[in-house]
N, C-alpha and C positions, 0 to 999 in steps of 0.2 A: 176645528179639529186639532190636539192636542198632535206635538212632537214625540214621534215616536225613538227619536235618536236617542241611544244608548249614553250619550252625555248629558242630554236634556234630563234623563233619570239620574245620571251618579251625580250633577252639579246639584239636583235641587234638595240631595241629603246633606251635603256639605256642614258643616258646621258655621254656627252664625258668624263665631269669629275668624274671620281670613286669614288671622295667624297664628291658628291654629295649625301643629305640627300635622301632616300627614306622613311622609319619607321622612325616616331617620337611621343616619348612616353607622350611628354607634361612634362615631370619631368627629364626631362636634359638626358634621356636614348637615342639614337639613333643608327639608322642602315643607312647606308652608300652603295650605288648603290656597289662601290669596295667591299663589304664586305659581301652583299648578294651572289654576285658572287661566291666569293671566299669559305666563310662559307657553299655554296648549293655544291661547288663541292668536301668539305668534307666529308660530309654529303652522299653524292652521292656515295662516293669512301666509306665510313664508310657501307651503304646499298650492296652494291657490295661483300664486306668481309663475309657479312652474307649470301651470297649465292643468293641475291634479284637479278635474273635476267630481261632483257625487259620481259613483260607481267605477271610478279609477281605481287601478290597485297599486298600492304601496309594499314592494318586500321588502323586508329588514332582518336582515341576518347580523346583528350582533352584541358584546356581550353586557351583560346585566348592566344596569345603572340606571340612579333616578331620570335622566334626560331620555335615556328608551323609553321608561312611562308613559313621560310625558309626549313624545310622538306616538304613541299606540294614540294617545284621549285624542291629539292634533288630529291625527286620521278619520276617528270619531265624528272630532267637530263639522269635518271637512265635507264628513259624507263619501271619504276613501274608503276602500275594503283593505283592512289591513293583513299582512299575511307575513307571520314571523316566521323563521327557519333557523333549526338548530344550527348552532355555532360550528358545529365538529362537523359537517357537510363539504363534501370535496367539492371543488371547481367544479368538475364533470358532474353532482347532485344539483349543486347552484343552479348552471346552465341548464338542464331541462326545467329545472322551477320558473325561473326566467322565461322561457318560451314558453312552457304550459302557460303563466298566470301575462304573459304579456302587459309589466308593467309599468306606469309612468315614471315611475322616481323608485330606485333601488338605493338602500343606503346598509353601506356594509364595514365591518372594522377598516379602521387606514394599514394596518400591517397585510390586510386577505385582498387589496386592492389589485396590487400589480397582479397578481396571478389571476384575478376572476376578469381582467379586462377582457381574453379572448369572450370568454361564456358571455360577455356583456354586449360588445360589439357584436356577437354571433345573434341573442337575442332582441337587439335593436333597442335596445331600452333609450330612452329620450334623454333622463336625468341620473346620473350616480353620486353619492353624494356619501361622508364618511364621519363615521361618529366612533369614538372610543370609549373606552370604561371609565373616563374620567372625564366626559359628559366635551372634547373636544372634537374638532374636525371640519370640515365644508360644509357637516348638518350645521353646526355653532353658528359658523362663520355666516352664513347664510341667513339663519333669523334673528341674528342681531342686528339686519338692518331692515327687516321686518317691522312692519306696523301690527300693530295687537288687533285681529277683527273678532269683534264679540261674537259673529255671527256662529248660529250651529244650525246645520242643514239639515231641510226639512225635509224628515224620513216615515216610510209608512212601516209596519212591522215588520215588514216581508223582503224591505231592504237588505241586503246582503252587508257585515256590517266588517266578517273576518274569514279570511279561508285558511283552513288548518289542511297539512298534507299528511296523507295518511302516513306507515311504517314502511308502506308497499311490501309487507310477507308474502302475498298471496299475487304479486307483481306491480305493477311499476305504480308509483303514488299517486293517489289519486287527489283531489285540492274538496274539502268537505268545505260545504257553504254555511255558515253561521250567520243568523239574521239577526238585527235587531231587538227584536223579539224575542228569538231563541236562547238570545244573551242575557236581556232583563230576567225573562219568566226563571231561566235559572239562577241568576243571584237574588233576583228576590226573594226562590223558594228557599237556597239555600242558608239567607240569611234566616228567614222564620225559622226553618226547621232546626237548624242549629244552634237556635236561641241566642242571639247576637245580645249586647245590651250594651245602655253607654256605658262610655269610660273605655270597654274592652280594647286592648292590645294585641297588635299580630306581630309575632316572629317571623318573617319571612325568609328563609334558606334558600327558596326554590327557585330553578330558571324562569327565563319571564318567553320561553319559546314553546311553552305548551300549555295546554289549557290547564291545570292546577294552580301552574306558578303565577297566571297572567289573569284568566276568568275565571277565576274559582278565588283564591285568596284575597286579592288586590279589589274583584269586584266587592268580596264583601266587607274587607274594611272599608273601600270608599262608598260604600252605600249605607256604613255605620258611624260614619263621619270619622273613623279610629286614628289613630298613630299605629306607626307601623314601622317597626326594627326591620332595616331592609340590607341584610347582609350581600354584599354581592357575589356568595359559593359558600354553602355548607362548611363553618369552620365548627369543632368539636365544643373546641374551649370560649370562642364566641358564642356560640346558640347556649351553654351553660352558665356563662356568667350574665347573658341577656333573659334568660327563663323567669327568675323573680321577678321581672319590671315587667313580664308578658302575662298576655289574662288564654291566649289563642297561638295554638302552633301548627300549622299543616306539614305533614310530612311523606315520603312514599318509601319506605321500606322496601324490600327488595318483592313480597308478594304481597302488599294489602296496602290501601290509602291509610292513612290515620291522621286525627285531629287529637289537639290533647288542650286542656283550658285548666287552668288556675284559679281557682276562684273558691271562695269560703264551701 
């Protein structure tokens, strides 16, 4: 019976050559198809030491950078349920996510540290752990003494693979369960239907703490094997002088999605 994990699908579109670019920071920074690989099954095996078995959950509240990625795919690999939370979330938002989702390893910016300790001790969380936009922290510190495990856990479709929290408009948020399944069938469709093709480029502007910026975009260039301009916030005059080098843009305007592509 074939793996149903949601990495076992994006690793095996990968690009032949492992260095091949996939994160590109625009400022000479890059990440490398071989290197997400390799860095996710750190990471993976770094998550495993802390006791994170399949169906643990992992929150992570913070901001954009290739090293988030790569811990979203770690969780993946791990068989965690990943569950991202916007960055502009108070303490007192944190702490009830905390105690709803009850989870093994929280890893949050090191400047929102001091303040979220009550909410963290209040929710008993086991591991806290701290990553910055510039890819440092106790996350860093911690899998670079990490051994690389190939391994990707073996998942059925129905696995639970990310919990998104609702807006709570209509009262207090609820944690939506996304499977496995639920994740491929839509970047698969989303790649057919929007007619992916090699070579194509993604502009990427968008937060990596909601489903457009994270499983919508990211899944489907990593299941087109693409490069991907990965700006870390909407700059005007970046996404314009990066436009011509791009084939693929997603965007959200204040009332509509939209996609916009380049191409003959």
């Amino acid at each position: 019976m074939s793996n149903a994990n949601l990495y076992a699908l994006i690793r095996s579109r990968f690009p032949a050559d492992p260095a091949a670019v996939f994160l590109d920071a625009g400022d000479g920074r890059t990440l490398t198809y071989g290197a997400l690989d390799g860095e996710s099954a750190r990471l993976a095996s770094m998550l495993r030491g802390l006791g994170v078995a399949k169906g643990d959950r992992v929150v992570v509240q913070v901001h954009k950078s290739m090293e988030a990625v790569v811990l979203y795919l770690a969780c993946l690999r791990a068989g965690a349920i990943y569950i991202p939370l916007n960055t502009a979330y108070t303490p007192a938002e944190v702490g009830y996510f905390l105690g709803d989702a009850e989870p093994q390893v929280f890893v949050c910016a090191p400047e929102a540290h001091r303040a979220l300790v009550p909410e963290i001790e209040k929710a008993k969380v086991p591991h806290t752990l701290t990553l910055d936009a510039n890819g440092h922290g106790s996350l860093a510190e911690a899998a670079r003494d990490a051994r690389p495990d190939d391994e990707i856990a073996a998942c059925t479709g129905d696995d639970v693979a990310a919990i998104l929290y609702t807006s709570g408009t209509t009262g207090r948020s609820k944690g939506a369960m996304l499977t496995h399944a639920n994740l491929s069938s839509n970047a698969l469709s989303l790649h057919r239907i929007w007619g992916w093709m090699p070579g194509d480029v993604l502009l990427h502007a968008l937060p990596i703490f909601h489903v457009h910026g994270i499983f919508v975009a990211l899944h489907c260039a990593l299941l087109n094997g693409s490069k991907v301009f990965f700006l870390d916030r909407f700059d005007a005059a970046k996404v314009l002088a990066l436009l011509p080098r791009s084939t693929v843009m997603m965007g959200v305007p204040p009332s509509i999605r939209a996609s916009w592509r380049n191409r003959p």
